[in-house]
N, C-alpha and C positions, 0 to 999 in steps of 0.2 A: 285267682281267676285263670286257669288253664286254659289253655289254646293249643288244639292239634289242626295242622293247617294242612293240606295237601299243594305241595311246591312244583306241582309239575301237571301238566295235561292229560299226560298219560301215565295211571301210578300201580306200580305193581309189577307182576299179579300178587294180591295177599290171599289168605285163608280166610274163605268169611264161614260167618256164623251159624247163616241161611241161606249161600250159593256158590257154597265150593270155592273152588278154585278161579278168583275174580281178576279179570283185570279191567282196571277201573279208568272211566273219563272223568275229567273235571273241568265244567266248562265254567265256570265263575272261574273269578281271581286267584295266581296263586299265593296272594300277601293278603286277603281279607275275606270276609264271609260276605256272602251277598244269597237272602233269603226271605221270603216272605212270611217265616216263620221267625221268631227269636226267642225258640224253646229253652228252658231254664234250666233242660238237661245236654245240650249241643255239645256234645265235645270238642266242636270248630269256634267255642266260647259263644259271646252274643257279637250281633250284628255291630260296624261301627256307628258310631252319635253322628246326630246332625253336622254337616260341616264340613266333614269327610271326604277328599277327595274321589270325582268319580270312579266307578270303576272299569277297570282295563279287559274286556275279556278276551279268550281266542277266537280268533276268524274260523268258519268254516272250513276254509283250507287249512290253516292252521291245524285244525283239528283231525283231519282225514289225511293230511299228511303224517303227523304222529305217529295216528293207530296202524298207518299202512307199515309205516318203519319198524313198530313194536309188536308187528303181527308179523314181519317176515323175519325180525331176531328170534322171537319165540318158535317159527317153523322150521328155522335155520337145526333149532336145537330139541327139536321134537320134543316140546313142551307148553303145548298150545292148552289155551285157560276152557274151563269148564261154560263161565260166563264172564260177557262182555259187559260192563254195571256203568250205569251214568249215576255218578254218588258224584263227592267231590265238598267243594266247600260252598253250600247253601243250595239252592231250588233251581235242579236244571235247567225245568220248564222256562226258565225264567229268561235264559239265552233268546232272544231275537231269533236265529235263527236253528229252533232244536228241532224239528220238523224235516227239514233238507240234512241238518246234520244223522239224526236217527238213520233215515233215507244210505246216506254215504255209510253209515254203519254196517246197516244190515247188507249192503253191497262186499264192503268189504269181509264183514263175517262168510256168508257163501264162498268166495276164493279162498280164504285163508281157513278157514275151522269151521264147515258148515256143520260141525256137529254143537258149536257151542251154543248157548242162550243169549240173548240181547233182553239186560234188565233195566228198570227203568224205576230207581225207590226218589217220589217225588211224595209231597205233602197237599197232593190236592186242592194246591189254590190256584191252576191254570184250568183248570175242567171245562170252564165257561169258554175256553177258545176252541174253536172247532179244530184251527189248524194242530195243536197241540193233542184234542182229546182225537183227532185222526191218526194221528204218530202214533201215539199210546199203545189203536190197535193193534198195530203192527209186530208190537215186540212180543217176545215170547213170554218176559215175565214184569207184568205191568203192574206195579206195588206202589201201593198209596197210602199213606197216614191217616188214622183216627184213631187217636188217644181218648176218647170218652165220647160216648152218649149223652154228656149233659156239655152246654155251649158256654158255663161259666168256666166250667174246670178245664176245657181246652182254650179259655181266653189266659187264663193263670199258668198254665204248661206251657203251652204253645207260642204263647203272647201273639197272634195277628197279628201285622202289622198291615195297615191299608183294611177292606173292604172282610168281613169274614162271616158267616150266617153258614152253622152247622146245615141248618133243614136242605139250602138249596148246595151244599155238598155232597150231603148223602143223596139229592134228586140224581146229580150228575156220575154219584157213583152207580146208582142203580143204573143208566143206560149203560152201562159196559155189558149186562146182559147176564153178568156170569166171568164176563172176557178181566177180571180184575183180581188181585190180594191183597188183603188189608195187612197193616202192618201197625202192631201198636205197642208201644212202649209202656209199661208198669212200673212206676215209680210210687214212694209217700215221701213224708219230710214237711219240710216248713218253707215257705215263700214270703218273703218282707214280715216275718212273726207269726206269717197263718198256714194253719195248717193245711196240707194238700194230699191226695191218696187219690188217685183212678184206680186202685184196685180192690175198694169196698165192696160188700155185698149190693148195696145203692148203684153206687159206679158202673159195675162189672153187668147188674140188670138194663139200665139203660142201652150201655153198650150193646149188651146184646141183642136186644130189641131192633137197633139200629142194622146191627149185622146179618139177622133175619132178613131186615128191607133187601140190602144189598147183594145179599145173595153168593158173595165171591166165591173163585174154585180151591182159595184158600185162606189161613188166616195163618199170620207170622205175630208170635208175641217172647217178647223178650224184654228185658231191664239194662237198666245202665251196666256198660262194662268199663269205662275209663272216667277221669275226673270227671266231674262237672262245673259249668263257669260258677256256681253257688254251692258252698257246703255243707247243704243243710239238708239233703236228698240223700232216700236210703234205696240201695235196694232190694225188688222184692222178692222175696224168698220163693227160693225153687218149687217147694210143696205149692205156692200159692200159684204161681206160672201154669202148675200143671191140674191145679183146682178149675180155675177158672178155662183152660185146654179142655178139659174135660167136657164142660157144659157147654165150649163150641161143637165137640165131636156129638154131644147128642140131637142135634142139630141137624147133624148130617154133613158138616164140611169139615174136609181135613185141618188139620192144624199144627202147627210145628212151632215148639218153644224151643229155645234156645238162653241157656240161664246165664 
């Protein structure tokens, strides 16, 4: 059961997949996951069991002091990051206070690197708060999770934890307007003996169906790249990545895989 944890606030900058040259916040714990997801492909493992002590996260200040410090090392050495990414270990949104923090973000992006992006890859289970889906607008690049068009196979992927109803996510994705990118992981294999595949011909129609409603200015699709907490997950081959890329682009929105 692999566990890749992020041990710091401020991590990076690494090379991502889908936004350059990143450097990245992490405003959950740096010794545990904390998410409203407990996806079966997480590379941050699964969430801890009942019982678990609570969890610690950064202050605000905390946090804006950081990035203020690792934005003036990085200008010190003229190698200021492409994008500013709130990743980390589990569901930003999920910080009390990610609204004011975004806020101090994009403050400090303007001074320090007004050329770079402020991204934001969440799993779409805070949409319902205004103060949160206000933030959202804000950022340059607002990325959101939908692994399937059908609501079993993202109960089995994704595992919910707490409150989850596809229909009134994708409502909430559709007010973005356009202002959004989907972000969806393609995985098959097996789960507890059963089989699993969001990237069926079934699957992949649903989906898109959905992706239609929504409308985004983009869609981000890729596969597992590191363990995962279960070893029973394959992934899915490039040719199929760019099958299913394809019938987004006839659509009319861009799309960008990353294999």
């Amino acid at each position: 059961m692999p566990t890749f944890l992020f041990d710091e606030i401020i991590f990076g900058p690494v090379s991502s997949r889908r936004l350059g040259i990143s450097l990245g916040i992490n405003l959950l714990p740096t010794n545990r996951k904390v998410c409203s997801f407990d996806c079966i492909y997480c590379e941050c493992g699964f969430n801890p069991g009942k019982g678990a002590p609570a969890p610690l996260l950064p202050t605000r200040p905390e946090v804006r002091d950081h990035l203020e410090a690792k934005l003036q090392e990085m200008s010190a050495k003229q190698q200021l990051p492409d994008v500013i990414t709130f990743a980390g270990n589990g569901e930003p949104t999920l910080h009390p206070h990610f609204p004011g923090i975004i806020d101090d973000t994009l403050q400090l992006r303007d001074r320090f690197c007004p050329k770079a992006r402020v991204a934001v890859l969440s799993n779409a289970t805070r949409l319902h708060s205004p103060a949160v889906f206000d933030a959202l607008l804000k950022v340059d690049d607002n990325i959101q999770k939908l692994d399937s068009g059908i609501e079993a196979t993202i109960r089995v992927l994704d595992q919910p934890q707490g409150h989850f109803d596809l229909a009134e996510t994708v409502e909430h994705l559709q007010r973005f307007k356009g202002q959004v990118s989907i972000q969806t992981l393609f995985v098959s294999g097996y789960y507890q003996g059963n089989p699993v595949d969001n990237s069926s011909d079934e699957e992949v129609g649903a989906w898109l169906q959905l992706i239609r409603k929504i409308s985004p200015k983009e869609v981000m699709i890729y596969t597992i790249a590191r363990e995962t907490p279960i070893d029973t997950l394959i992934k899915t081959p490039a040719k199929r990545l760019h099958e299913i890329a394809e019938q987004v682009q006839a659509i009319g929105i861009q799309t960008q895989v990353s294999e």
